[in-house]
Rosetta silent file (secondary structure, phi, psi, omega in degrees, C-alpha in Angstrom):
SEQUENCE: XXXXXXXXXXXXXXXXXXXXXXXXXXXXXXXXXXXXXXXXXXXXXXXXXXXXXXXXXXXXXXXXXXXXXXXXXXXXXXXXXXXXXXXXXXXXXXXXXXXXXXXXXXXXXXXXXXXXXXXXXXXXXXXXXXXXXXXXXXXXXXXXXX
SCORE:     score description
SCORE:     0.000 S_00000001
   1 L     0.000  -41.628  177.821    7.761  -23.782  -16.968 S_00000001
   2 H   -31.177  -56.543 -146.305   10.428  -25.527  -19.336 S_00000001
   3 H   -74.384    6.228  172.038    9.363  -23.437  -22.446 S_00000001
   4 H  -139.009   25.837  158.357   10.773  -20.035  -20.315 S_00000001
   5 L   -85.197  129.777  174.299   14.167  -21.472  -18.633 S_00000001
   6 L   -98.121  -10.503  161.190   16.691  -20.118  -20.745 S_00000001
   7 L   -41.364   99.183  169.979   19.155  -22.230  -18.769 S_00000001
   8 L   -75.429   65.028  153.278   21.315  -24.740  -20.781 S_00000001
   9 L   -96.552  159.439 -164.395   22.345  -26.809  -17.995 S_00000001
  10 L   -62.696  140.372  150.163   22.051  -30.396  -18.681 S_00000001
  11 H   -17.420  -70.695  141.273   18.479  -32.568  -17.874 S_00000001
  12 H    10.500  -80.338 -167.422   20.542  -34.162  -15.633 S_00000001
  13 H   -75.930  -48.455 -111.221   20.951  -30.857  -13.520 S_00000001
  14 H  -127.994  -65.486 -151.036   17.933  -29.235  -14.204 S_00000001
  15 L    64.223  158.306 -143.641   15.348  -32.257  -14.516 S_00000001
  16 L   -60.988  -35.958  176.994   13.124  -32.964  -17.324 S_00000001
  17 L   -86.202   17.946 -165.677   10.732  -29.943  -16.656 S_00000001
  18 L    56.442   69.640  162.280   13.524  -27.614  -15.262 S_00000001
  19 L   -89.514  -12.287 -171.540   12.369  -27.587  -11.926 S_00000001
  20 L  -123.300   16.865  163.441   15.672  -27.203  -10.728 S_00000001
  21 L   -71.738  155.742  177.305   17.138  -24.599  -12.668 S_00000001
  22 L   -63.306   18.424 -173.420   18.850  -21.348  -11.396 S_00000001
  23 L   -98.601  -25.141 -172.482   15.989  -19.613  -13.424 S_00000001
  24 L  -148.445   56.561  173.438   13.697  -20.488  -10.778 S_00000001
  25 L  -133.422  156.990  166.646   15.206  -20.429   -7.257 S_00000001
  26 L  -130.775  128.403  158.493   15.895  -17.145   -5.005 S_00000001
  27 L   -74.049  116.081 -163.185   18.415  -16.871   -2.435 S_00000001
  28 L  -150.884  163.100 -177.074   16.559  -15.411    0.649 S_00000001
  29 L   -54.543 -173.934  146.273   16.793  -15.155    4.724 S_00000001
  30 L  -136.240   63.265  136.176   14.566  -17.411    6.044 S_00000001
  31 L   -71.706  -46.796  117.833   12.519  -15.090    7.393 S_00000001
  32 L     2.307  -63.307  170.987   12.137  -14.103    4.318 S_00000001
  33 L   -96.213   -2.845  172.232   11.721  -17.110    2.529 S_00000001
  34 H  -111.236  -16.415  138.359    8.633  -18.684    5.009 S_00000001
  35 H   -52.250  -31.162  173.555    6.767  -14.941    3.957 S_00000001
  36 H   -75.262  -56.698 -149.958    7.477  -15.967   -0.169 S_00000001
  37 H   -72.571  -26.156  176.772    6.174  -19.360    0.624 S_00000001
  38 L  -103.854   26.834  164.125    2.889  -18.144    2.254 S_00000001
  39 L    55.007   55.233  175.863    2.553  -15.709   -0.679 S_00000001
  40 L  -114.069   -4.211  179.362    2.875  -12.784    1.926 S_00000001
  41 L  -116.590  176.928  159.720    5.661  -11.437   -0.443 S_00000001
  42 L   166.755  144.769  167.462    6.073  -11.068   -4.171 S_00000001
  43 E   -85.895  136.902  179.315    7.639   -9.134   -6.544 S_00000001
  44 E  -125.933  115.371  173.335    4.963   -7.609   -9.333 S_00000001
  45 L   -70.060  -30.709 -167.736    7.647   -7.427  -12.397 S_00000001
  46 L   -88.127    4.884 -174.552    4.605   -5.415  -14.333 S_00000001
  47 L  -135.693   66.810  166.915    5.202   -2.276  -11.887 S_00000001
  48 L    51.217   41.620  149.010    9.587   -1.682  -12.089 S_00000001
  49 L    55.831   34.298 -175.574    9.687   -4.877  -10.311 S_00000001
  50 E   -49.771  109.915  164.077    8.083   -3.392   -6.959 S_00000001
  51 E   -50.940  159.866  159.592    8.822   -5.467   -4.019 S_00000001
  52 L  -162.022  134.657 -173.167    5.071   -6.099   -2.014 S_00000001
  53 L  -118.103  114.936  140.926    4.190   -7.179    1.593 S_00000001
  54 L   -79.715    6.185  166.254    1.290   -8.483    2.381 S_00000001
  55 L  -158.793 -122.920 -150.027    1.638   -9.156    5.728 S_00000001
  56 L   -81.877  146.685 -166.957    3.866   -7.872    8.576 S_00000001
  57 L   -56.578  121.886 -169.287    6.195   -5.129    7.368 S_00000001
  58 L   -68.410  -53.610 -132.603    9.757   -6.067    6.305 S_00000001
  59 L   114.414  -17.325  169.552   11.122   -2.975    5.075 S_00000001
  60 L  -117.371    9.324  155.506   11.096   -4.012    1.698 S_00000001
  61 L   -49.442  118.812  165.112    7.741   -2.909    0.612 S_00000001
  62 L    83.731  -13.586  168.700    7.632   -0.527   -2.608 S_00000001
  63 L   -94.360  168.854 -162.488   11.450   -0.857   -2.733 S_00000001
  64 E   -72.217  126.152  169.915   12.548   -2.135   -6.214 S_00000001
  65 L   -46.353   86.875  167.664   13.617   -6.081   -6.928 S_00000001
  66 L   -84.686  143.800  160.483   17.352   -6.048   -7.919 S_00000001
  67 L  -132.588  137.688  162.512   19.244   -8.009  -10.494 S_00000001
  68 L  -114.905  134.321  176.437   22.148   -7.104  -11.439 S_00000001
  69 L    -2.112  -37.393  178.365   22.805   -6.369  -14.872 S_00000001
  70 L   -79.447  -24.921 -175.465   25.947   -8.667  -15.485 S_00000001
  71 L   -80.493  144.840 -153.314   24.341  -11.651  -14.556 S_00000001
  72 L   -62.697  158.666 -177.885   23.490  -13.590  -17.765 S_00000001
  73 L   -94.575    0.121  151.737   19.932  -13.694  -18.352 S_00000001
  74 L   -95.271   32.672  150.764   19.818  -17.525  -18.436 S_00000001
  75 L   -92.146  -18.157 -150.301   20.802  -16.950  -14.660 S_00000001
  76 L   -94.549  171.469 -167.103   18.761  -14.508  -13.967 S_00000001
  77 L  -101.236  156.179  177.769   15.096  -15.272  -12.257 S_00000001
  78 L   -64.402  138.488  158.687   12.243  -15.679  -14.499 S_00000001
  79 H   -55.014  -61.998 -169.673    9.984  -12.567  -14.908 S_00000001
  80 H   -53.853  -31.976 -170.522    6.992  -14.666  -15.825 S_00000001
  81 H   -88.601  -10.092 -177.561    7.373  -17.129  -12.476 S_00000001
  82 H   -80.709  -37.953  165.357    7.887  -14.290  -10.329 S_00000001
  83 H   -52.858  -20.719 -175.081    4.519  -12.800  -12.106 S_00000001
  84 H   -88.564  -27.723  176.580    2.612  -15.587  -11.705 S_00000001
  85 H   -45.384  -34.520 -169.190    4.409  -16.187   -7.822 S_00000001
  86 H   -81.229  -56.980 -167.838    2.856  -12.244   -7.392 S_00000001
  87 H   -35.973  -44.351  162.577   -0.493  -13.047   -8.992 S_00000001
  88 H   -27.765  -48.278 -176.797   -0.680  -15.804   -6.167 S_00000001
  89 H   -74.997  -35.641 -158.448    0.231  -13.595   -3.827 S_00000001
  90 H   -74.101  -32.973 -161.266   -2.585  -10.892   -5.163 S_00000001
  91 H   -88.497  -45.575 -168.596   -5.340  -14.186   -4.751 S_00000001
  92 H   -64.821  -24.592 -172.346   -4.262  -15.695   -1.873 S_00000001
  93 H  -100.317  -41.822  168.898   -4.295  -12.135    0.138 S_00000001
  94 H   -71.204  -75.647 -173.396   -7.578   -9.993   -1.895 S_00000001
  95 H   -64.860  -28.042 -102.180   -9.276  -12.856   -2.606 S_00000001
  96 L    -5.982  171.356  178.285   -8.719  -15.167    0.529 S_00000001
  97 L   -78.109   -2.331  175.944   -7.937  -18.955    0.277 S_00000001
  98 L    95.472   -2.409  172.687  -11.684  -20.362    0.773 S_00000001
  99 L   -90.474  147.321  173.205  -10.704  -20.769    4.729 S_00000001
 100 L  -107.219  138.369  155.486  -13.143  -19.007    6.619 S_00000001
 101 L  -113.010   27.868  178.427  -12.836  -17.851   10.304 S_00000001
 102 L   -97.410   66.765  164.880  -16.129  -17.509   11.257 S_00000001
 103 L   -47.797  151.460  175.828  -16.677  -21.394   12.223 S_00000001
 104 L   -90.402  168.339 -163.205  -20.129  -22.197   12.921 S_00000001
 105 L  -134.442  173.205  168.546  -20.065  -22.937   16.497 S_00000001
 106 L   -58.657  -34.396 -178.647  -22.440  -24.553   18.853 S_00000001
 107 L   -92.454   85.937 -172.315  -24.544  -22.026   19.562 S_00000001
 108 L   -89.390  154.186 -164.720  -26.827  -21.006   16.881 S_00000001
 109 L  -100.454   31.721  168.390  -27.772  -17.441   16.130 S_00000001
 110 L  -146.358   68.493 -179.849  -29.843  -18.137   13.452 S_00000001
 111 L   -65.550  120.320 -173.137  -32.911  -19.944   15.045 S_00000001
 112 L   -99.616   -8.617  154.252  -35.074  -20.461   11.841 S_00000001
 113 L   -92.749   31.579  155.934  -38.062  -20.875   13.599 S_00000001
 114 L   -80.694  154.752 -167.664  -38.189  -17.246   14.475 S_00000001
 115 H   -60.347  -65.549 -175.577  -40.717  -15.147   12.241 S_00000001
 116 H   -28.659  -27.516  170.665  -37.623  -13.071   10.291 S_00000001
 117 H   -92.210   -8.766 -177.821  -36.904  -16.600    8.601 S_00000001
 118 L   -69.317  156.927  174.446  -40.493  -17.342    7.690 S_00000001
 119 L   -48.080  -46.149 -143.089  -41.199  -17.354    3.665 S_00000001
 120 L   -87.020   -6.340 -179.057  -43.643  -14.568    3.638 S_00000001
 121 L   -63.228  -32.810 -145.538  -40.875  -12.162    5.496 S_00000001
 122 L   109.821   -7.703 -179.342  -38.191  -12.427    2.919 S_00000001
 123 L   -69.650  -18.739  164.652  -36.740  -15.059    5.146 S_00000001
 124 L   -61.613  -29.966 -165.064  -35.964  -17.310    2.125 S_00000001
 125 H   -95.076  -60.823  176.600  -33.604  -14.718    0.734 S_00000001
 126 H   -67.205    0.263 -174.568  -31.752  -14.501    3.915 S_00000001
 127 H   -82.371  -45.751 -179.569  -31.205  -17.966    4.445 S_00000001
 128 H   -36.175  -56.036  176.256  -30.070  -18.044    0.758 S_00000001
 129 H   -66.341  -32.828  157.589  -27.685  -15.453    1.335 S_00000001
 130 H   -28.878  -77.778 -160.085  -26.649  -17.002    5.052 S_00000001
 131 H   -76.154  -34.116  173.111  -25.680  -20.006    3.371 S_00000001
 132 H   -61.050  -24.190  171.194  -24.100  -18.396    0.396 S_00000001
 133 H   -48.702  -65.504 -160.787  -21.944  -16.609    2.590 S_00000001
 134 H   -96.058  -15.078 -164.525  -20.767  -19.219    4.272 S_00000001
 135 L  -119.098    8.604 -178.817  -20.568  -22.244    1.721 S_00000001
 136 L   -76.834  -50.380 -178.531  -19.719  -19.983   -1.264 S_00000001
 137 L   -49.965  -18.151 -171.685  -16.152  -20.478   -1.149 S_00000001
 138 L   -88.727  138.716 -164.249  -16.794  -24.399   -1.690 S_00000001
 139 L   -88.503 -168.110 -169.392  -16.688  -25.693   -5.476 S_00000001
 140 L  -105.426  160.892  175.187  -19.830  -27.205   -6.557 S_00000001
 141 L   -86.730  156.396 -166.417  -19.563  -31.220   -7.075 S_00000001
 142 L    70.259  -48.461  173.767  -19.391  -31.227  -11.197 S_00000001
 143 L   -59.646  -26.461 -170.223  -18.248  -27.558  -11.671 S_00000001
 144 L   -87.078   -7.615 -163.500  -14.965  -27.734  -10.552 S_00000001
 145 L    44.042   49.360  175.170  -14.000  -30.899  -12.785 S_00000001
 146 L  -105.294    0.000    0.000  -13.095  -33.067  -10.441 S_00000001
């Protein structure tokens, strides 16, 4: 984040990666500000800086992000963290977070010794897919590079 705070305030102020510069805080209600944190809000800076709600309606969907003009632009909030805060927004909301809410539950509906699960049905392919379904969101042990 450092290499796109244009803030000269001191280390000191700022801390060594500029986490605490005015480059990368917003003053907001906080109503407001518990919808930014759970990426239900976000400005996308590539479309005239288009406010977007992703979850229950503000009022400030589709209208335009203001800064105003005087304030210095090492004051001003970063474009790039608000783009990547929107991309966030675009994954966590399109994409979902990997929580599912289709728990499996006690009662299962997918008794595999009925014939529709046998091999010669095609029943291999639906289990495949069953399970892909449900365990897909989950990294693989080795792939993720952990």
């Amino acid at each position: 984040m450092g290499r796109w705070v244009l803030d000269d305030a001191s280390e000191a102020e700022q801390g060594p990666t500029k986490m605490n510069s005015v480059q990368n805080g917003l003053l907001l209600r906080v109503d407001v500000h518990i919808l930014w944190d759970d990426y239900l809000l976000g400005v996308n800076v590539d479309n005239d800086k288009a406010i977007v709600c992703f979850g229950p309606q503000t009022g400030f969907d589709g209208r335009k992000f203001y800064i105003n003009p005087s304030t210095p632009l090492e004051h001003r909030p970063l474009s790039e963290l608000l783009r990547r805060h929107f991309e966030q927004c675009v994954l966590a909301n399109l994409k979902g977070t990997g929580v599912r809410d289709d728990f499996w539950d006690d009662e299962d509906v997918h008794d595999l010794s009925e014939p529709g699960w046998q091999v010669s049905l095609g029943g291999h392919s639906r289990l495949e897919l069953e399970l892909a379904t449900r365990l897909g969101s989950h990294d693989r042990i080795g792939e993720s590079g952990r």
